[in-house]
MIDOSE-1310 file (N, C-alpha, C; in nm, 2 decimals, decimal comma, always signed):
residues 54
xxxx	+0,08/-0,12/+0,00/+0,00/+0,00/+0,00/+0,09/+0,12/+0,00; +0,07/+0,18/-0,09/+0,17/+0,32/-0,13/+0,16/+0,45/-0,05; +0,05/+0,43/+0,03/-0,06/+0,54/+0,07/+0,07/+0,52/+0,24; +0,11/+0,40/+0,28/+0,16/+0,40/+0,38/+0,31/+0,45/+0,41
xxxx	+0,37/+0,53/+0,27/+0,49/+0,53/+0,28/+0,53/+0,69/+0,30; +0,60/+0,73/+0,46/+0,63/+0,87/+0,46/+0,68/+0,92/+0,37; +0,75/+0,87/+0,34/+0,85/+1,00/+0,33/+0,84/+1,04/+0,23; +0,76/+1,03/+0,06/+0,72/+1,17/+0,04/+0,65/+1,25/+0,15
xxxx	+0,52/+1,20/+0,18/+0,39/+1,29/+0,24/+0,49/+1,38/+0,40; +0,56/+1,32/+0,41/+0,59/+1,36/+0,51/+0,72/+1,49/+0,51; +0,77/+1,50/+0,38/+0,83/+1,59/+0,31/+0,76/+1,71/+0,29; +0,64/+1,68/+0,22/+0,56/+1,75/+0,15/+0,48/+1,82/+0,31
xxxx	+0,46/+1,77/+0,37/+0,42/+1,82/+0,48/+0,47/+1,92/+0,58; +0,62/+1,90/+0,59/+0,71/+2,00/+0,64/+0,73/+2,09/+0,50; +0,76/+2,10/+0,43/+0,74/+2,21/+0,33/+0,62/+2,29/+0,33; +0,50/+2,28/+0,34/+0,36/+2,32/+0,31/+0,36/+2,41/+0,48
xxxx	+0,42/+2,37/+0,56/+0,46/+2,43/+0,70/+0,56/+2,52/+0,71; +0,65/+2,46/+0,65/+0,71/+2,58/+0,63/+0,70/+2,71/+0,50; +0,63/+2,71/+0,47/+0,58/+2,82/+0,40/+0,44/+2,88/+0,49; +0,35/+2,81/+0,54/+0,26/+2,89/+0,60/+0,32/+2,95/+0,69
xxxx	+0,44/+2,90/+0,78/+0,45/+2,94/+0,94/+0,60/+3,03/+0,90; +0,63/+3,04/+0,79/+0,76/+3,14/+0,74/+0,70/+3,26/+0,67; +0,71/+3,18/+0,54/+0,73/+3,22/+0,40/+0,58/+3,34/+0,42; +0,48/+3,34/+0,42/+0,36/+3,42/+0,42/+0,32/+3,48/+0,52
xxxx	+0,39/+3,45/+0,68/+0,35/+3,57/+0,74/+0,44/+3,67/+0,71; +0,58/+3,68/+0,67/+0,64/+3,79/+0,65/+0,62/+3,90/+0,52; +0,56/+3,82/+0,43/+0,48/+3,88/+0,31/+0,32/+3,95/+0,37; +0,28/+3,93/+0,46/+0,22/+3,96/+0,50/+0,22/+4,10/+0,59
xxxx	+0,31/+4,10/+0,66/+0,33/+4,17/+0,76/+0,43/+4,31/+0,70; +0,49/+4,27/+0,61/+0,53/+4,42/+0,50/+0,48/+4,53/+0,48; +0,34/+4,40/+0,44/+0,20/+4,55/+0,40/+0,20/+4,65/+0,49; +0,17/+4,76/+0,46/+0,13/+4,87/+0,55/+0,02/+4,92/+0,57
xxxx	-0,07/+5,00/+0,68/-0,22/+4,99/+0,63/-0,19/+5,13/+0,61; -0,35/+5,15/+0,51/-0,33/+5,32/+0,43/-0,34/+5,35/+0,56; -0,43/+5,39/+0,65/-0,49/+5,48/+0,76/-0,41/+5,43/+0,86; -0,27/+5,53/+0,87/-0,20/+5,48/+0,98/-0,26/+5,59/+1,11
xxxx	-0,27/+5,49/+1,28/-0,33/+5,53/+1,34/-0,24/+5,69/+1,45; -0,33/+5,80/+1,42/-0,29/+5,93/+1,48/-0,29/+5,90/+1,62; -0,24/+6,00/+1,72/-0,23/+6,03/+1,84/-0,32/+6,10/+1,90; -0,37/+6,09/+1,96/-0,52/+6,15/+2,06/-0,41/+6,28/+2,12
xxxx	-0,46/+6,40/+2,10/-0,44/+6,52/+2,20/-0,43/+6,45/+2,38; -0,35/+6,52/+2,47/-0,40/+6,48/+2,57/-0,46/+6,56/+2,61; -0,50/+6,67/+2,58/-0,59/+6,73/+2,67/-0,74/+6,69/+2,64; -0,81/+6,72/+2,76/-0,96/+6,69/+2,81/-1,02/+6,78/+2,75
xxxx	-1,12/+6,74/+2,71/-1,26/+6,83/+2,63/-1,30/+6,87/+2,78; -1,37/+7,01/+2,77/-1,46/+7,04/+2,85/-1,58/+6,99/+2,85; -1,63/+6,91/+2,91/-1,76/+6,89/+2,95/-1,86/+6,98/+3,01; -1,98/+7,00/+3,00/-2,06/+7,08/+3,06/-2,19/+6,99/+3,10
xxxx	-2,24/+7,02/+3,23/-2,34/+6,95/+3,30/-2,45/+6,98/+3,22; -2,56/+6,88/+3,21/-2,68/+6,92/+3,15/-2,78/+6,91/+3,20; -2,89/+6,97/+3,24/-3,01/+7,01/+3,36/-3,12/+6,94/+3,29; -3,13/+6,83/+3,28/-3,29/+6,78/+3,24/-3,42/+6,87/+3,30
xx	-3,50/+6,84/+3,21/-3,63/+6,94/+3,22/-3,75/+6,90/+3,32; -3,73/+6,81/+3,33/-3,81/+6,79/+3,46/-3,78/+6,77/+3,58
């Protein structure tokens, strides 16, 4: 039974791994995103109390 013999599948297996767990997160991680994120001012908005009508 041919089906029982590693060492292709088992070749093929560590290669297929090492491209997911290398090769494509670093192609990945290159990208840049358009909307890079700004800095919040630190200062505090003034808030104002608001008096409900009833």
């Amino acid at each position: 039974m041919p089906q029982l013999n590693p060492n292709p599948w088992f070749a093929i297996l560590m290669f297929s791994w090492l491209i997911f767990l290398i090769i494509i997160p670093t192609k990945i991680l290159n990208h840049t995103s358009p909307n890079e994120p700004t800095l919040m001012s630190a200062e505090k908005h003034k808030t104002e109390s608001w008096d409900w009508p009833w």
